[in-house]
PyMOL Python script that loads the backbone (N, CA, C, O; Angstrom):
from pymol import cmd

cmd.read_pdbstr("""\
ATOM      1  N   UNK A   1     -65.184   3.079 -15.580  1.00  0.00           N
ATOM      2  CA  UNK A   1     -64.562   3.291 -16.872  1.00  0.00           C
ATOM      3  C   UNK A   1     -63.969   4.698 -16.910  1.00  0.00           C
ATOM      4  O   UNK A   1     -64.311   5.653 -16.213  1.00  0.00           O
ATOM      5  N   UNK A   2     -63.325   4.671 -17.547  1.00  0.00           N
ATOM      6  CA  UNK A   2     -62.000   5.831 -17.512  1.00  0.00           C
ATOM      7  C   UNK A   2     -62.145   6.575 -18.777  1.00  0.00           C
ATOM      8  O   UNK A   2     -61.757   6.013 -19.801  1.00  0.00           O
ATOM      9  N   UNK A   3     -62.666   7.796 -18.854  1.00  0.00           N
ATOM     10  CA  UNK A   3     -63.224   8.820 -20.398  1.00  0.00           C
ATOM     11  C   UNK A   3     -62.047   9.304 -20.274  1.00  0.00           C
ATOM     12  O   UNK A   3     -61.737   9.413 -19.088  1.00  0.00           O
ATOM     13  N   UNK A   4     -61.110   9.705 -21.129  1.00  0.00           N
ATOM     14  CA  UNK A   4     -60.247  10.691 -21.506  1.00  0.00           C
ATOM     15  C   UNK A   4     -60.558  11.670 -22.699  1.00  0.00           C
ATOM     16  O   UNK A   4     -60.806  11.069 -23.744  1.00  0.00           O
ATOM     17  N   UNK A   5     -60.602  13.140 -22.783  1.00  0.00           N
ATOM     18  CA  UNK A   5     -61.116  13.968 -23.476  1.00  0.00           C
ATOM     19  C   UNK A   5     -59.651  14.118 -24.254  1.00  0.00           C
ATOM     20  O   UNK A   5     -58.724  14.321 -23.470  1.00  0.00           O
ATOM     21  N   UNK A   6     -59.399  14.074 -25.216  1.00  0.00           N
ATOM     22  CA  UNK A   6     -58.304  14.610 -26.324  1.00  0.00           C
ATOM     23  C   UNK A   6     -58.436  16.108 -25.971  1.00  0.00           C
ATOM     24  O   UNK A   6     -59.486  16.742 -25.874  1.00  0.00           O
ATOM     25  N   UNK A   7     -57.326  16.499 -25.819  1.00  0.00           N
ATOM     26  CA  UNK A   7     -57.090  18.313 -25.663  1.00  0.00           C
ATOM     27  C   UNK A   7     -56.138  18.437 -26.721  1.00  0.00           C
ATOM     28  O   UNK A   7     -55.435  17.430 -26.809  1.00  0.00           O
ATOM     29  N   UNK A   8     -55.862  19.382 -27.601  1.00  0.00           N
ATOM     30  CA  UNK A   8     -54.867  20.411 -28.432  1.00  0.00           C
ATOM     31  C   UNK A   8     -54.816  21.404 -27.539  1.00  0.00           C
ATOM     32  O   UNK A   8     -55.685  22.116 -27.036  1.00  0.00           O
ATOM     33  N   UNK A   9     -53.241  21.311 -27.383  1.00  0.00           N
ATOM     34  CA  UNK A   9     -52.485  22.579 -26.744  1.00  0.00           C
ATOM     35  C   UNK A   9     -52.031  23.430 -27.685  1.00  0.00           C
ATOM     36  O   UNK A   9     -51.370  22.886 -28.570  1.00  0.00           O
ATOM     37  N   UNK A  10     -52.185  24.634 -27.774  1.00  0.00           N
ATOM     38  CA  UNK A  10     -50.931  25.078 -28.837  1.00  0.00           C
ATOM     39  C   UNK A  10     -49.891  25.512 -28.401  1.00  0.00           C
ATOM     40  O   UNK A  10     -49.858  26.237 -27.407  1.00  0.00           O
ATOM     41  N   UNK A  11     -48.516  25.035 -29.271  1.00  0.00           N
ATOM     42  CA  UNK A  11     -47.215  25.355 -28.870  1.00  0.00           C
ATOM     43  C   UNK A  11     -47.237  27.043 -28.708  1.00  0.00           C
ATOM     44  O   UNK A  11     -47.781  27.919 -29.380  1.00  0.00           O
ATOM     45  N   UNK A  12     -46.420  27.080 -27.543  1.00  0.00           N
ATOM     46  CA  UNK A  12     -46.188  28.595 -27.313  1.00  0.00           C
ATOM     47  C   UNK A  12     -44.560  28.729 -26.931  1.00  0.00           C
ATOM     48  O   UNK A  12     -44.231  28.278 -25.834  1.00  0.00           O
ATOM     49  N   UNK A  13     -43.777  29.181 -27.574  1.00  0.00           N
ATOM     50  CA  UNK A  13     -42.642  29.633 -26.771  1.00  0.00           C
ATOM     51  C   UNK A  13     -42.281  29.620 -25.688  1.00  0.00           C
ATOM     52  O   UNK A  13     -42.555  30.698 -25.159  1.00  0.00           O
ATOM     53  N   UNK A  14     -41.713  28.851 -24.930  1.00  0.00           N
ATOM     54  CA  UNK A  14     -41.592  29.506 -23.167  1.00  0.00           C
ATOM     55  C   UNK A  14     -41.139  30.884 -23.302  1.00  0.00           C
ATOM     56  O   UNK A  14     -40.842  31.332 -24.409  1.00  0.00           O
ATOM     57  N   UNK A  15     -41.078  31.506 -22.354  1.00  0.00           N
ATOM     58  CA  UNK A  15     -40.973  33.003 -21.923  1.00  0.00           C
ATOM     59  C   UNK A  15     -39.115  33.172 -22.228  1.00  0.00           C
ATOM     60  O   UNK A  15     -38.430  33.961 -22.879  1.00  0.00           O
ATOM     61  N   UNK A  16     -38.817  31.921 -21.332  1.00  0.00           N
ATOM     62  CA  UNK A  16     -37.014  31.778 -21.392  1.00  0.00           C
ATOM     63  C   UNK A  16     -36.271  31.845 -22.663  1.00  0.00           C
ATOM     64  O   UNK A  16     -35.067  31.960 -22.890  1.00  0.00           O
ATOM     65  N   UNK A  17     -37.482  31.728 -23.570  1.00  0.00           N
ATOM     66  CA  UNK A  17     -36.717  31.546 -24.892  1.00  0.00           C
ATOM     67  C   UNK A  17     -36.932  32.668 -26.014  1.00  0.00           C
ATOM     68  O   UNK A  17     -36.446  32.627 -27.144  1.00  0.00           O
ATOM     69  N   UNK A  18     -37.975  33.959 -25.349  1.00  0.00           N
ATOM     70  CA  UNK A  18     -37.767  34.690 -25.895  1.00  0.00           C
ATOM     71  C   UNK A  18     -36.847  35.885 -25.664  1.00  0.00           C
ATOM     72  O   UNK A  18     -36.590  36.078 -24.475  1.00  0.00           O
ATOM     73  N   UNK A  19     -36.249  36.798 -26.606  1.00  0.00           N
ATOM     74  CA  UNK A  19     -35.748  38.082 -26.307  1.00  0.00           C
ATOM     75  C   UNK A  19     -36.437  39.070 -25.664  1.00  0.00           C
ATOM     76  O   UNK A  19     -37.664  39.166 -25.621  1.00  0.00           O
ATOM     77  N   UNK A  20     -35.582  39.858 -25.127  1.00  0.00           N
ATOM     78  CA  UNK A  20     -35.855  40.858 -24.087  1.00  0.00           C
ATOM     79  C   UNK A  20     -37.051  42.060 -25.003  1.00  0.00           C
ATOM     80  O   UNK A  20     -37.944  42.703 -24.453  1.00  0.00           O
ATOM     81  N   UNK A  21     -36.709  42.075 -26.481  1.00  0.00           N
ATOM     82  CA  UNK A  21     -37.769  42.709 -26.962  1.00  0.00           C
ATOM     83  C   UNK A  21     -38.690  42.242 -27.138  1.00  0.00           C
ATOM     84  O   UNK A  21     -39.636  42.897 -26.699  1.00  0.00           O
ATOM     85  N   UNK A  22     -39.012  41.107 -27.730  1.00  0.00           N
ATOM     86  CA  UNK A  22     -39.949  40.439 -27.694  1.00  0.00           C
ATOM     87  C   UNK A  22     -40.816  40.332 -26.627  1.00  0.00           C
ATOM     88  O   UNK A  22     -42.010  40.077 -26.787  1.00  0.00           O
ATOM     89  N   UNK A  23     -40.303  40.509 -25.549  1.00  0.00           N
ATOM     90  CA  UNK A  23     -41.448  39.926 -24.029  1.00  0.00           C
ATOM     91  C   UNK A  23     -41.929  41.783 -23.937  1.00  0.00           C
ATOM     92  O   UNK A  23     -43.038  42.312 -23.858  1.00  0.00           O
ATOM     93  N   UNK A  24     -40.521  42.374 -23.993  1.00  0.00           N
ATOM     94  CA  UNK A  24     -41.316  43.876 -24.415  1.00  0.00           C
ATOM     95  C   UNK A  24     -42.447  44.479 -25.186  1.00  0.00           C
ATOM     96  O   UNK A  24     -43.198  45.356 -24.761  1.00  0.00           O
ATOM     97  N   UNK A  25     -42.490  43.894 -26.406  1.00  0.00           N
ATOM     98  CA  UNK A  25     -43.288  44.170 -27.644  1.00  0.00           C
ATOM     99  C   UNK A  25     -44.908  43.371 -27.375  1.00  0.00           C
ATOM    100  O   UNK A  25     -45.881  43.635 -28.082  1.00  0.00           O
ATOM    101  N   UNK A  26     -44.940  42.486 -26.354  1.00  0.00           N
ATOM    102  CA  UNK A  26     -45.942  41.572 -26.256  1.00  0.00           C
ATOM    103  C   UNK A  26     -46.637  42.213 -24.709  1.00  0.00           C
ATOM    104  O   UNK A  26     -47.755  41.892 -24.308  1.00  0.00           O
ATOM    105  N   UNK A  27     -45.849  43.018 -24.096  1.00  0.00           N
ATOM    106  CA  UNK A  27     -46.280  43.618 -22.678  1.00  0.00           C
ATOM    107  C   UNK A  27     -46.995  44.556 -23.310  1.00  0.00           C
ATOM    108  O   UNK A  27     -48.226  44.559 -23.343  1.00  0.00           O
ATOM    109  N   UNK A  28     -46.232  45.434 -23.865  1.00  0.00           N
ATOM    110  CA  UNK A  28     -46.891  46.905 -24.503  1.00  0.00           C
ATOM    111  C   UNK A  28     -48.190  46.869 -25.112  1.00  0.00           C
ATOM    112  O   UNK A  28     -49.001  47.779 -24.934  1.00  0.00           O
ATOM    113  N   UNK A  29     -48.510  45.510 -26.069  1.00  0.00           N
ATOM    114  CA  UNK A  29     -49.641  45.345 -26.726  1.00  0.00           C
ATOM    115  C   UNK A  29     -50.661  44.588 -26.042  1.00  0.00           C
ATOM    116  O   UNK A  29     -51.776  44.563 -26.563  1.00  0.00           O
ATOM    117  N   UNK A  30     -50.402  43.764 -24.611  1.00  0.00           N
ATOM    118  CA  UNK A  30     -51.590  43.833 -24.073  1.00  0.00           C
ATOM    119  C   UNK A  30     -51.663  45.029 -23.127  1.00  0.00           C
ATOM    120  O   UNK A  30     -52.721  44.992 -22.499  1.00  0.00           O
ATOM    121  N   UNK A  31     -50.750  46.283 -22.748  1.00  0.00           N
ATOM    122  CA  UNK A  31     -50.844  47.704 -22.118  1.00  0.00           C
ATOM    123  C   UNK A  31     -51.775  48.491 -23.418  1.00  0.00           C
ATOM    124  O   UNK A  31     -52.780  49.094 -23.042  1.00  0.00           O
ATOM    125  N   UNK A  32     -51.542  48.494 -24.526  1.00  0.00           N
ATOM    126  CA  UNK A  32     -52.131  48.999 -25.310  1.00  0.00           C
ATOM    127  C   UNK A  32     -54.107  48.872 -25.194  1.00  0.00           C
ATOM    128  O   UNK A  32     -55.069  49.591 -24.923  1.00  0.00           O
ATOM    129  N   UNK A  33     -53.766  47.301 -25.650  1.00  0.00           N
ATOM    130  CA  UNK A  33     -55.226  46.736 -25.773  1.00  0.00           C
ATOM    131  C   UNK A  33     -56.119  47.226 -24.392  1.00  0.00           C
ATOM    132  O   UNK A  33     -57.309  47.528 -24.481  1.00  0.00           O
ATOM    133  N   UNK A  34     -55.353  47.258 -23.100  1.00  0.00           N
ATOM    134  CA  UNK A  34     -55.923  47.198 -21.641  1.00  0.00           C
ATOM    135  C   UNK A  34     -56.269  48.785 -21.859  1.00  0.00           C
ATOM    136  O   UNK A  34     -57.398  49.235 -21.660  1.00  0.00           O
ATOM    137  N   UNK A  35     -55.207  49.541 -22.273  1.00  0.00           N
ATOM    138  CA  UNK A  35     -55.638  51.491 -21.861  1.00  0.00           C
ATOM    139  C   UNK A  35     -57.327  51.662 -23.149  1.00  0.00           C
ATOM    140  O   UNK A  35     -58.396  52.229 -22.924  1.00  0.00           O
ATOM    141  N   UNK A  36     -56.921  51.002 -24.240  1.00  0.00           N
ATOM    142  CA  UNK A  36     -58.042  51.215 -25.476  1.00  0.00           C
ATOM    143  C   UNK A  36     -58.937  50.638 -24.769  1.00  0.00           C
ATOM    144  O   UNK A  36     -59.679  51.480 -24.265  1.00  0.00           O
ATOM    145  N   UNK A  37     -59.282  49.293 -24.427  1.00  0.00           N
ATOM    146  CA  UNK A  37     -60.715  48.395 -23.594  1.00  0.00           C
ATOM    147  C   UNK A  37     -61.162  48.928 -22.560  1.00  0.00           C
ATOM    148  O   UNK A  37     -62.284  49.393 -22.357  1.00  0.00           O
ATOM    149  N   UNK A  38     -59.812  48.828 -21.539  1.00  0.00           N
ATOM    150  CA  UNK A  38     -60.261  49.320 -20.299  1.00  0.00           C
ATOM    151  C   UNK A  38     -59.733  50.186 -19.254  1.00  0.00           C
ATOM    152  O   UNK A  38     -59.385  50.034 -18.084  1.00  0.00           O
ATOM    153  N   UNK A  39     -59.806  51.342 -20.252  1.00  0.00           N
ATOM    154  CA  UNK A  39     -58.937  52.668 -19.617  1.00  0.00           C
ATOM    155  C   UNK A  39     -58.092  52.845 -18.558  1.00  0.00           C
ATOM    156  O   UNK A  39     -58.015  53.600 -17.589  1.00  0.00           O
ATOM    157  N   UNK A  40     -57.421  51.842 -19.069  1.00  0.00           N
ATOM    158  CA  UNK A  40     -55.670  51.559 -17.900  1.00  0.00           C
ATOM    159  C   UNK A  40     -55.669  52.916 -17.283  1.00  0.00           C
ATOM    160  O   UNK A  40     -56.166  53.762 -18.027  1.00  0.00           O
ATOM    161  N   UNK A  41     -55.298  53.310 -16.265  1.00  0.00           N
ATOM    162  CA  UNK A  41     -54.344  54.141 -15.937  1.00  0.00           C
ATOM    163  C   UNK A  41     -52.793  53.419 -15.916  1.00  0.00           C
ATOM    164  O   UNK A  41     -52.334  52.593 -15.127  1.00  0.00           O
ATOM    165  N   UNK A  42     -52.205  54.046 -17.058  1.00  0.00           N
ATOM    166  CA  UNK A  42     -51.278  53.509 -16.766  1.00  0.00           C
ATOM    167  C   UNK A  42     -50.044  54.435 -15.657  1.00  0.00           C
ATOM    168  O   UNK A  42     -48.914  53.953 -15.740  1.00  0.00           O
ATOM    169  N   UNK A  43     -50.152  55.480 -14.825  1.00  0.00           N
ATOM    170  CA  UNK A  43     -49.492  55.833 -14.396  1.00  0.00           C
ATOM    171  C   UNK A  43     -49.705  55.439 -12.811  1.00  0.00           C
ATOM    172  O   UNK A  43     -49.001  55.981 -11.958  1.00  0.00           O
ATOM    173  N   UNK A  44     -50.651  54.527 -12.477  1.00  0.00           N
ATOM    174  CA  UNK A  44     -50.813  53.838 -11.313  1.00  0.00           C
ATOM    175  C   UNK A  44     -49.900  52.213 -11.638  1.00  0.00           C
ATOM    176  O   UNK A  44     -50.360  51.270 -12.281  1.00  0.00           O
ATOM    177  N   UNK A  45     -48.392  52.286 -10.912  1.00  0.00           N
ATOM    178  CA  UNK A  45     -48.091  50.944 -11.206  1.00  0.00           C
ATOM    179  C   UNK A  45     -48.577  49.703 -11.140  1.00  0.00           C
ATOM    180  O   UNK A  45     -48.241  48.770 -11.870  1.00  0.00           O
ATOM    181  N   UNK A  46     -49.468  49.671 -10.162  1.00  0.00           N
ATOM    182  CA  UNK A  46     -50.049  48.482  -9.358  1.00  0.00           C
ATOM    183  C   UNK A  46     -51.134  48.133 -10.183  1.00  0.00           C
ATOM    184  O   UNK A  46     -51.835  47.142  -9.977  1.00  0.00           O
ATOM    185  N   UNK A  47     -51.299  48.972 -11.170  1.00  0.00           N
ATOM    186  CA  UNK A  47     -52.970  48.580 -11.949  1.00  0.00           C
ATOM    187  C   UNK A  47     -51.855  47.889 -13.619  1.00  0.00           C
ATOM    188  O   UNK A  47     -52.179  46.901 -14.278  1.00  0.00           O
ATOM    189  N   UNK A  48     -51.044  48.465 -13.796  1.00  0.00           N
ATOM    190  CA  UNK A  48     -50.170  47.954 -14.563  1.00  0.00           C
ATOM    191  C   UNK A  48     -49.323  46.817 -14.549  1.00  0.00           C
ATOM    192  O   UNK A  48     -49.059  46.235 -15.601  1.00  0.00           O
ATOM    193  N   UNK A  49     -48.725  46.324 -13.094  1.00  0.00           N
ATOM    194  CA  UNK A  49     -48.764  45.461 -13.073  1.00  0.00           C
ATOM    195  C   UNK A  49     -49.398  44.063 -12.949  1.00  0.00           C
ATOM    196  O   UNK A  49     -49.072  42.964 -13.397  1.00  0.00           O
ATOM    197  N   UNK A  50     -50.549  44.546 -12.086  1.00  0.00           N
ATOM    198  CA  UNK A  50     -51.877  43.371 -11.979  1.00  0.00           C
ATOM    199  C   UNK A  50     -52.457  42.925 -13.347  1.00  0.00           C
ATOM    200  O   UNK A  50     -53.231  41.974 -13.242  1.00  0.00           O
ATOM    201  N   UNK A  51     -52.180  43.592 -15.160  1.00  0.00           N
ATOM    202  CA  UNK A  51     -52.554  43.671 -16.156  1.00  0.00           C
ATOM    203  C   UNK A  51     -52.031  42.782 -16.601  1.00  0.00           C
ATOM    204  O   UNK A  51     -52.486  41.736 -17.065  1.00  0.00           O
ATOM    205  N   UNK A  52     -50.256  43.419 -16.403  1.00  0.00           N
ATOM    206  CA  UNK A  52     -49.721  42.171 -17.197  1.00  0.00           C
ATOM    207  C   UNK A  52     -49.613  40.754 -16.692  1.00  0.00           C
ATOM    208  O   UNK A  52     -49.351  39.781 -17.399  1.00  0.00           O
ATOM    209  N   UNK A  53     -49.863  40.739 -15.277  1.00  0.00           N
ATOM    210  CA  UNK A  53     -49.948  39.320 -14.606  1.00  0.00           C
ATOM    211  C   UNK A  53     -50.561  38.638 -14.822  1.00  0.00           C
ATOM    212  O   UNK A  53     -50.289  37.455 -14.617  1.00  0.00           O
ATOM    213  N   UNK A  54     -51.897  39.101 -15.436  1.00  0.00           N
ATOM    214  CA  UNK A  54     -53.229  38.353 -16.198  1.00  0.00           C
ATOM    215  C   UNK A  54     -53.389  37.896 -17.658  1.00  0.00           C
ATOM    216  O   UNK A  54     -54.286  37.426 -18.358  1.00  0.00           O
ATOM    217  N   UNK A  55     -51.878  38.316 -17.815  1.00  0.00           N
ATOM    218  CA  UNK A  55     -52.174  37.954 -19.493  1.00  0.00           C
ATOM    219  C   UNK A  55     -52.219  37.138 -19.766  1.00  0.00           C
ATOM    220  O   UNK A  55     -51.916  36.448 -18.792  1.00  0.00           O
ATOM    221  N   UNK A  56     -52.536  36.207 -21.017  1.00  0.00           N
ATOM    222  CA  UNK A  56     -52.634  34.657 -21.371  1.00  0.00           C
ATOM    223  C   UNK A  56     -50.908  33.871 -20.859  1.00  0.00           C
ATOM    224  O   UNK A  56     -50.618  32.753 -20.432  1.00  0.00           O
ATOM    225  N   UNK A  57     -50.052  35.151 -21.181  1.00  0.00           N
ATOM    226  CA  UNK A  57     -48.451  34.476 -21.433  1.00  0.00           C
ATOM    227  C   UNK A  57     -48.130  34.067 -19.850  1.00  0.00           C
ATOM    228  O   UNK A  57     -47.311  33.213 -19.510  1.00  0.00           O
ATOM    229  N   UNK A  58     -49.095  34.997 -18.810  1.00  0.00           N
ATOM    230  CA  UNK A  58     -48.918  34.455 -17.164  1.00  0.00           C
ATOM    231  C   UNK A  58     -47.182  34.566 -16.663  1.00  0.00           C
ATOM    232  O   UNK A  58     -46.510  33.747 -16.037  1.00  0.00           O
ATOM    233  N   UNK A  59     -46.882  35.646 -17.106  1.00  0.00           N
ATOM    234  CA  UNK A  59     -45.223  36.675 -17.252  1.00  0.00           C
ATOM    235  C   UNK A  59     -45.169  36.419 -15.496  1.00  0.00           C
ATOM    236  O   UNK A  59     -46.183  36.559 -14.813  1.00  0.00           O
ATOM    237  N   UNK A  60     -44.156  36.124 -15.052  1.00  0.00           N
ATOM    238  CA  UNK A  60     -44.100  35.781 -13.584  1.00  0.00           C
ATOM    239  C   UNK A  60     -43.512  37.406 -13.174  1.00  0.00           C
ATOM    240  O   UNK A  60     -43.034  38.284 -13.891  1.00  0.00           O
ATOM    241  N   UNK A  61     -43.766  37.357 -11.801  1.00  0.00           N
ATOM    242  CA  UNK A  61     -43.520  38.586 -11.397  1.00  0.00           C
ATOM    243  C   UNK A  61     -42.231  39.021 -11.602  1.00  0.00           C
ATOM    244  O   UNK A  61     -42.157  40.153 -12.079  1.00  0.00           O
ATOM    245  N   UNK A  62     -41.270  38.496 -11.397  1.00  0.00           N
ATOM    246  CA  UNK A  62     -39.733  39.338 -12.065  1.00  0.00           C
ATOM    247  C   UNK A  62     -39.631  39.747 -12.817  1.00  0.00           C
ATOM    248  O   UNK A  62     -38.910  40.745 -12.839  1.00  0.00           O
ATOM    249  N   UNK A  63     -40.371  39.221 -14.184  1.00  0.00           N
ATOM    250  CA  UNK A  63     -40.696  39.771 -15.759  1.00  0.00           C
ATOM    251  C   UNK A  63     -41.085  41.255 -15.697  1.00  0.00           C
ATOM    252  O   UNK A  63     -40.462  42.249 -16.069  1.00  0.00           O
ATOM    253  N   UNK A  64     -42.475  41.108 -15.035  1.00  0.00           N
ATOM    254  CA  UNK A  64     -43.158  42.067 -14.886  1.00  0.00           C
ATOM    255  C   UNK A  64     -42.544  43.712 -14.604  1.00  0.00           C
ATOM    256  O   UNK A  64     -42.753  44.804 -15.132  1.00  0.00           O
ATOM    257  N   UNK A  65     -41.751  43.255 -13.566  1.00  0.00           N
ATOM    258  CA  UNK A  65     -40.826  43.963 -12.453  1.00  0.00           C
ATOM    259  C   UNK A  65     -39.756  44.545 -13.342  1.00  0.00           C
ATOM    260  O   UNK A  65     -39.485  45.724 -13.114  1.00  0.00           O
ATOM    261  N   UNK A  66     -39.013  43.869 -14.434  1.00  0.00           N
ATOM    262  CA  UNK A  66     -37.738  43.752 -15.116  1.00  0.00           C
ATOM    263  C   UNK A  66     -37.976  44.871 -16.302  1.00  0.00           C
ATOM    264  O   UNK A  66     -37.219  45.795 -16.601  1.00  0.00           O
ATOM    265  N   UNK A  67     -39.157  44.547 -16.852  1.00  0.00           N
ATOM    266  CA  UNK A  67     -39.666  45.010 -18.121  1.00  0.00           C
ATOM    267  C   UNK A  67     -40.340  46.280 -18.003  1.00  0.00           C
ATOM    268  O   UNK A  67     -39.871  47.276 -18.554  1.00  0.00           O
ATOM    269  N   UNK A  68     -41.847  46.340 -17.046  1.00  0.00           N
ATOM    270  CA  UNK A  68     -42.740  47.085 -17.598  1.00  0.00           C
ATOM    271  C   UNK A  68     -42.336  48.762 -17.594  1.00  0.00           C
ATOM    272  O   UNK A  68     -42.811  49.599 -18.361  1.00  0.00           O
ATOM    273  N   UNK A  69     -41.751  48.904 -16.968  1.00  0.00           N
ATOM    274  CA  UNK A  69     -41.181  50.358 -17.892  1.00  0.00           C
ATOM    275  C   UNK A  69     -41.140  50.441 -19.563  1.00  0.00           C
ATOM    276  O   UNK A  69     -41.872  50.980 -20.392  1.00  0.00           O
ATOM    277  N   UNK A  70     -40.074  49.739 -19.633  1.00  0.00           N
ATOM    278  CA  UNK A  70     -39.738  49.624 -21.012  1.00  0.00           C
ATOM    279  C   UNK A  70     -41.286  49.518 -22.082  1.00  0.00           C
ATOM    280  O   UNK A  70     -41.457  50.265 -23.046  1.00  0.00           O
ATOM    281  N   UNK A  71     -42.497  48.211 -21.555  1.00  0.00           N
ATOM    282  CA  UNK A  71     -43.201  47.820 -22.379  1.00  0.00           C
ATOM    283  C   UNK A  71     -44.404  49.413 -21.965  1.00  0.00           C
ATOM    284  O   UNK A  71     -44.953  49.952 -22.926  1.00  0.00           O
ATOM    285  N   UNK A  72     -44.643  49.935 -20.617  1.00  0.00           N
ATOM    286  CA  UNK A  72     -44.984  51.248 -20.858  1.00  0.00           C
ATOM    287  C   UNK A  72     -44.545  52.332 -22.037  1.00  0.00           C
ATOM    288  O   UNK A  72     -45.436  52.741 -22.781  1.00  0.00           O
ATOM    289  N   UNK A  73     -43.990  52.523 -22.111  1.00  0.00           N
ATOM    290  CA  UNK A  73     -42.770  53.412 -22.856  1.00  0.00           C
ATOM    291  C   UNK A  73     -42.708  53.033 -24.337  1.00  0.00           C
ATOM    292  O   UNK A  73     -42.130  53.786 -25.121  1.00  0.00           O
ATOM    293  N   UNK A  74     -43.252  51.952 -24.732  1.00  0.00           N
ATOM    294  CA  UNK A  74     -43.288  51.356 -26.188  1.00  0.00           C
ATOM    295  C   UNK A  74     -45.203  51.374 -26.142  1.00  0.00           C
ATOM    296  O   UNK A  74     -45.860  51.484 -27.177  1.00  0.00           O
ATOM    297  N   UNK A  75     -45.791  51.255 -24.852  1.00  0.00           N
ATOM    298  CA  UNK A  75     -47.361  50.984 -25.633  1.00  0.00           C
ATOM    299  C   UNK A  75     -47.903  52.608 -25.775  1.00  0.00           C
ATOM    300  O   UNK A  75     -49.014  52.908 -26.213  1.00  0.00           O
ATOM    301  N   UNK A  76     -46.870  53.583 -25.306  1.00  0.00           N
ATOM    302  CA  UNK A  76     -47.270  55.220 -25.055  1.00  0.00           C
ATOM    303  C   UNK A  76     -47.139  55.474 -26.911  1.00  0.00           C
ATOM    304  O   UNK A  76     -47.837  56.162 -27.655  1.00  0.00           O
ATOM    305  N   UNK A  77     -45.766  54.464 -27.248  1.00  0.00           N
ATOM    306  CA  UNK A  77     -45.398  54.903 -28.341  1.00  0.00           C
ATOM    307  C   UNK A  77     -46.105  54.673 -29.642  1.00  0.00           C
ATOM    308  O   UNK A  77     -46.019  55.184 -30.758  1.00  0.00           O
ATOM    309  N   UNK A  78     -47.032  53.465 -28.960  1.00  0.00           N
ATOM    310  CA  UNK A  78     -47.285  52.571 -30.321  1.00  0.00           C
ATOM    311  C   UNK A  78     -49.000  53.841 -30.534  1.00  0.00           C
ATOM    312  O   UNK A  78     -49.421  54.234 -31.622  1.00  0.00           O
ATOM    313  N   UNK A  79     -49.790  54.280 -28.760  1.00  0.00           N
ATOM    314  CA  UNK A  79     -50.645  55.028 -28.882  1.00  0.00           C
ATOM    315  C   UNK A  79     -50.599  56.637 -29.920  1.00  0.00           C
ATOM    316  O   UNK A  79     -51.390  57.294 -30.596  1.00  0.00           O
ATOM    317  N   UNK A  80     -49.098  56.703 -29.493  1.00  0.00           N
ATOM    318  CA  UNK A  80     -49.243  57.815 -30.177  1.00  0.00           C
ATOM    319  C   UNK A  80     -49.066  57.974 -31.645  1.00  0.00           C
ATOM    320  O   UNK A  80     -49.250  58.994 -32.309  1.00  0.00           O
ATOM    321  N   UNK A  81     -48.616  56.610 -32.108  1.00  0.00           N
ATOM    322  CA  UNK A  81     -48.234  56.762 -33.263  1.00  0.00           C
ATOM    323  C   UNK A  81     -50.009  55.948 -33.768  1.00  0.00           C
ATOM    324  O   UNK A  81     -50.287  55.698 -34.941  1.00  0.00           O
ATOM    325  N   UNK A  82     -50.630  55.769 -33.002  1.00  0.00           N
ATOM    326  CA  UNK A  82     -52.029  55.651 -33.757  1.00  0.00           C
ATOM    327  C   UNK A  82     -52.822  56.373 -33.915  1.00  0.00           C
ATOM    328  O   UNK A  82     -53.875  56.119 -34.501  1.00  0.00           O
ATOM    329  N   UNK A  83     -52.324  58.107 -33.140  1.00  0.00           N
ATOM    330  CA  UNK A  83     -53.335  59.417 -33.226  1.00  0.00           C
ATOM    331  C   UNK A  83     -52.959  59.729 -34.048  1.00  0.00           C
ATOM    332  O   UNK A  83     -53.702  59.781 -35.029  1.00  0.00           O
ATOM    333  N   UNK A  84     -51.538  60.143 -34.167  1.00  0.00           N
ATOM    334  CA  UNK A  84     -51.074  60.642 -35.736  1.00  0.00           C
ATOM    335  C   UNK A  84     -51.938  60.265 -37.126  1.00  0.00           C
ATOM    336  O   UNK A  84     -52.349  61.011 -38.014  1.00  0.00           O
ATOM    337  N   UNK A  85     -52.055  58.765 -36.957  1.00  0.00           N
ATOM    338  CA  UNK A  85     -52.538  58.038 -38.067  1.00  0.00           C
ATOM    339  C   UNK A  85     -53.623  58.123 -38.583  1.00  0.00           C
ATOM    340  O   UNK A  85     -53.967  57.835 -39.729  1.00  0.00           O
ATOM    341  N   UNK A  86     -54.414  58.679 -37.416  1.00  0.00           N
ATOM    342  CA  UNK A  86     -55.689  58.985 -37.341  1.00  0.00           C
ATOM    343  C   UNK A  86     -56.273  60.461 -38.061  1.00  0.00           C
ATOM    344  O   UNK A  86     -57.345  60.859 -38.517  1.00  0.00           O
ATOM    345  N   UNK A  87     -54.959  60.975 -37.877  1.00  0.00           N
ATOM    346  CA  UNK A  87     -55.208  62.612 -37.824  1.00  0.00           C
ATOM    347  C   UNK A  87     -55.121  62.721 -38.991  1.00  0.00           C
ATOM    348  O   UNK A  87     -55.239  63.827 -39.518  1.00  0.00           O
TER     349      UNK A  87
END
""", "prot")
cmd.dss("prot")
cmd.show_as("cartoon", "prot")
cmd.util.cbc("prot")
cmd.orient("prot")
């Protein structure tokens, strides 16, 4: 006999269908979350890129390659604008 388990997927955007900021804005905030949890270095590329490769969204390596400057450069921004906030 043949059990089939019912699964819910939830809809997610493909990657193809979002904007270039968007895949930006979503790199930076798991760079963010990774330096706050688990003290990224983010000036070692290879630890930055192995981060975002693991994310739930599973960003294929060209993404990675294309972007993470940019999503560096926005999660530096989003840090600093949370010391300010702090201060």
């Amino acid at each position: 006999m043949n059990k089939h388990v019912a699964m819910v997927i939830p809809f997610r955007k493909p990657l193809e269908a979002l904007r270039r900021d968007e895949i930006v804005d979503i790199m930076a905030k798991h760079l963010v979350a990774a330096i706050l949890t688990d003290d990224l270095d983010t000036s070692s590329d290879m630890d930055v890129i192995q981060t975002l490769l693991d994310t739930p969204e599973r960003f294929q390596s060209r993404v990675v390659l294309n972007h993470m400057d940019d999503a560096k450069a926005e999660a530096l921004q989003i840090l600093i604008a949370r010391e300010v906030g702090e201060a």
